[in-house]
C-alpha positions as CSV (number, residue, x, y, z in Angstrom):
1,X,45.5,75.1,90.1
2,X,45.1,78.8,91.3
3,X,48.0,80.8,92.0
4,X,47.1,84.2,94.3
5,X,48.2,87.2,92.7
6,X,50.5,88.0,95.1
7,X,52.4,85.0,94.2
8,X,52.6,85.7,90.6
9,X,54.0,89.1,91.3
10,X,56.8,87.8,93.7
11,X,57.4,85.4,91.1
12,X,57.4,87.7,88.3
13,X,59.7,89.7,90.2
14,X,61.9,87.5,90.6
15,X,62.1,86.6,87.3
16,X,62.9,90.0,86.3
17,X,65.8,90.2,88.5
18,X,67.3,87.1,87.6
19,X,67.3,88.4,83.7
20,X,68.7,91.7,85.1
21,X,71.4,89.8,86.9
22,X,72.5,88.0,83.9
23,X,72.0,91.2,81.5
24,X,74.2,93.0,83.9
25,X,77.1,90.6,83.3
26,X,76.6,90.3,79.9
27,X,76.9,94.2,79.4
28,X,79.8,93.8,81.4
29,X,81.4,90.7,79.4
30,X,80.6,92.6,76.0
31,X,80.3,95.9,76.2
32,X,83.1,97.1,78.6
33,X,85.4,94.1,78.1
34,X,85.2,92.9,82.0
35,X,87.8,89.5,82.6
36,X,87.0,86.8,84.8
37,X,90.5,86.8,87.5
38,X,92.3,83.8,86.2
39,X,90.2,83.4,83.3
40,X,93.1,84.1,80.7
41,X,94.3,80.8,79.6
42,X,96.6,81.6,77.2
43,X,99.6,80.1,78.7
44,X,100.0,82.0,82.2
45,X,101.3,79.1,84.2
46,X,105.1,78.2,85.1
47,X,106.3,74.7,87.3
48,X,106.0,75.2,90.3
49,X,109.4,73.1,91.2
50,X,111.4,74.7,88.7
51,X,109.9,78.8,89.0
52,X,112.6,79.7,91.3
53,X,115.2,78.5,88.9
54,X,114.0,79.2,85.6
55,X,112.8,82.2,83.8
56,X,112.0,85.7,85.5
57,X,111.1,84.2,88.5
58,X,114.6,83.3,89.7
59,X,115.6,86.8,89.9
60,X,112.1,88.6,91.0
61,X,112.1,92.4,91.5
62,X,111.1,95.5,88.9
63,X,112.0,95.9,85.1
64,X,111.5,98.8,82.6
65,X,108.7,97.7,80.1
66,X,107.8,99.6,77.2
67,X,106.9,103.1,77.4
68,X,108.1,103.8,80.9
69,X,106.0,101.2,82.2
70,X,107.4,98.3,84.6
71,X,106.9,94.8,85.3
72,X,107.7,93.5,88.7
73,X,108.0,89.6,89.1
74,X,107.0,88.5,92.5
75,X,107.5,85.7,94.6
76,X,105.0,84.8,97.7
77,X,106.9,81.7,99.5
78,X,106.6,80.1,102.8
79,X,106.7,82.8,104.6
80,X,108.0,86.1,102.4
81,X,107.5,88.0,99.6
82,X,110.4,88.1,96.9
83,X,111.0,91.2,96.7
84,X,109.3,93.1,99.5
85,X,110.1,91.5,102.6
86,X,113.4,92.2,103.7
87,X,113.6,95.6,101.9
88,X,110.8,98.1,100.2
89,X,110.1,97.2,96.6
90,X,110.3,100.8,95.3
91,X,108.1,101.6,92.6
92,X,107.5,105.3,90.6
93,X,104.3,107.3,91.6
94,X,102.0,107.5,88.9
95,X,103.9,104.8,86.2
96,X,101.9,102.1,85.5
97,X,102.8,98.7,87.0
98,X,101.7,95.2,86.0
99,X,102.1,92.6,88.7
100,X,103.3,89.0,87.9
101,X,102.8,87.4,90.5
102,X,103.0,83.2,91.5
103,X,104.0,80.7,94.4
104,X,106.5,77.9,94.3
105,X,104.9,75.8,97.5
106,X,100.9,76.7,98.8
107,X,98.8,79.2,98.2
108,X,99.2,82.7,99.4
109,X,97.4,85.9,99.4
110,X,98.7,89.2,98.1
111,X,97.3,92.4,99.6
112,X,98.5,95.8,99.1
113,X,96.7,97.9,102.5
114,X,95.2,101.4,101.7
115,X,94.8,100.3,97.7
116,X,92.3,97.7,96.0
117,X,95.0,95.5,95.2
118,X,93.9,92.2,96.4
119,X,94.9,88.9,94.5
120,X,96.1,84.9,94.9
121,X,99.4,83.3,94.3
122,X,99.0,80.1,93.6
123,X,101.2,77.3,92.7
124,X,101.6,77.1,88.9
125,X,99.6,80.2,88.1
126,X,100.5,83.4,87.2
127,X,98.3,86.3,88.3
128,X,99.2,89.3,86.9
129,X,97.2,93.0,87.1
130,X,98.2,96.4,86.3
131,X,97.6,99.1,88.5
132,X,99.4,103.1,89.0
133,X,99.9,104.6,92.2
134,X,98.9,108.0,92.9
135,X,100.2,109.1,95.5
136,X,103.4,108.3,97.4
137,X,104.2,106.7,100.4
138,X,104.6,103.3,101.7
139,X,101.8,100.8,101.8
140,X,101.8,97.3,103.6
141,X,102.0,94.4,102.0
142,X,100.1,91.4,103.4
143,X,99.5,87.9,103.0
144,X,95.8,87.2,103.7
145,X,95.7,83.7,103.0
146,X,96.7,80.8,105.5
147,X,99.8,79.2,104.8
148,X,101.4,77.9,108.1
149,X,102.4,78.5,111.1
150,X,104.3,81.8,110.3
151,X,101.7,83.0,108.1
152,X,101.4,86.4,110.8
153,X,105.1,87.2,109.6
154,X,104.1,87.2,106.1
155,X,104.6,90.4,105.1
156,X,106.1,93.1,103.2
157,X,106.7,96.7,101.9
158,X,106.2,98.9,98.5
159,X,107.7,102.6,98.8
160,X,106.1,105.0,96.2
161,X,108.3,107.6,95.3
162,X,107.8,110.7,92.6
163,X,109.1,109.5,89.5
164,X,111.2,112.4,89.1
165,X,113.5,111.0,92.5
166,X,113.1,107.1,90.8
167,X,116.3,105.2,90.7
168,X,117.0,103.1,88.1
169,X,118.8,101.0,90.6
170,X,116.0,99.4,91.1
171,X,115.4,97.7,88.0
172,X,116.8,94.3,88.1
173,X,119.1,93.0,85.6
174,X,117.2,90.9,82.9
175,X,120.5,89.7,80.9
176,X,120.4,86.4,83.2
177,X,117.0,85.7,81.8
């Protein structure tokens, strides 16, 4: 069978590409550490039934972590965010903030506008990220993923103020956890 040399070059290329596809996620698996979203199995899931009574779920908001860092504990529900939508969740500009993040009924989206904070809630999962503001201000907080018919109402607010002016009022309290 004869092949025209034109073929074996677009299939060569091709070839090539494919191994620098996968070399390209392996350097990024190995050398700079890169996590698959949801990937971490190590015990990041809560019941679903239960997360709004047990554990930090039933009393979402911000804590002080170590080091001046915070934890905030979210709730996205039919059709809110816990905290967020009925009042800013304020955080410190330029502390660094891990997100824990789940749903007790459907999936939801969680979007922060003007940032590249973009990530699930779904039920029985835990997402959780770490991000730092920079700069102050308020930022939108959206829902991007359908979950009923009030799904447009879904939304929220985070207020970013100079961690000089942050109120420790803030924090929730953790001693009912």
């Amino acid at each position: 069978m004869h092949i025209h040399r034109f073929e074996k070059l677009w299939i060569g290329l091709s070839l090539f590409l494919i191994a620098c596809f996968i070399g390209i996620v392996m350097f990024g698996f190995t050398v700079l550490d890169l996590k698959v979203p949801g990937g971490d199995r190590s015990g990041k899931t809560v019941d679903p039934k239960t997360v709004m009574a047990e554990g930090p779920f039933s009393n979402p908001g911000v804590r002080e972590a170590e080091n001046g860092e915070y934890d905030v504990y979210m709730l996205a529900q039919k059709f809110l965010f816990r905290p967020s939508s009925g009042q800013p969740l304020v955080l410190p500009k330029g502390k660094r903030v891990t997100f824990h993040i789940t749903s007790p009924d459907v999936i939801h989206g969680f979007e922060v506008v003007g940032t590249n904070i973009n990530a699930m809630a779904i039920p029985g999962q835990i997402a959780t990220f770490t991000t730092i503001f920079p700069k102050t201000g308020t930022y939108g907080v959206i829902c991007h993923e359908y979950c009923g018919a009030a799904h447009h109402t879904m939304q929220g607010q985070i207020k970013v103020v100079p961690a000089s002016e942050y109120d420790e009022s803030n924090l929730v309290s953790t001693s009912a956890n």
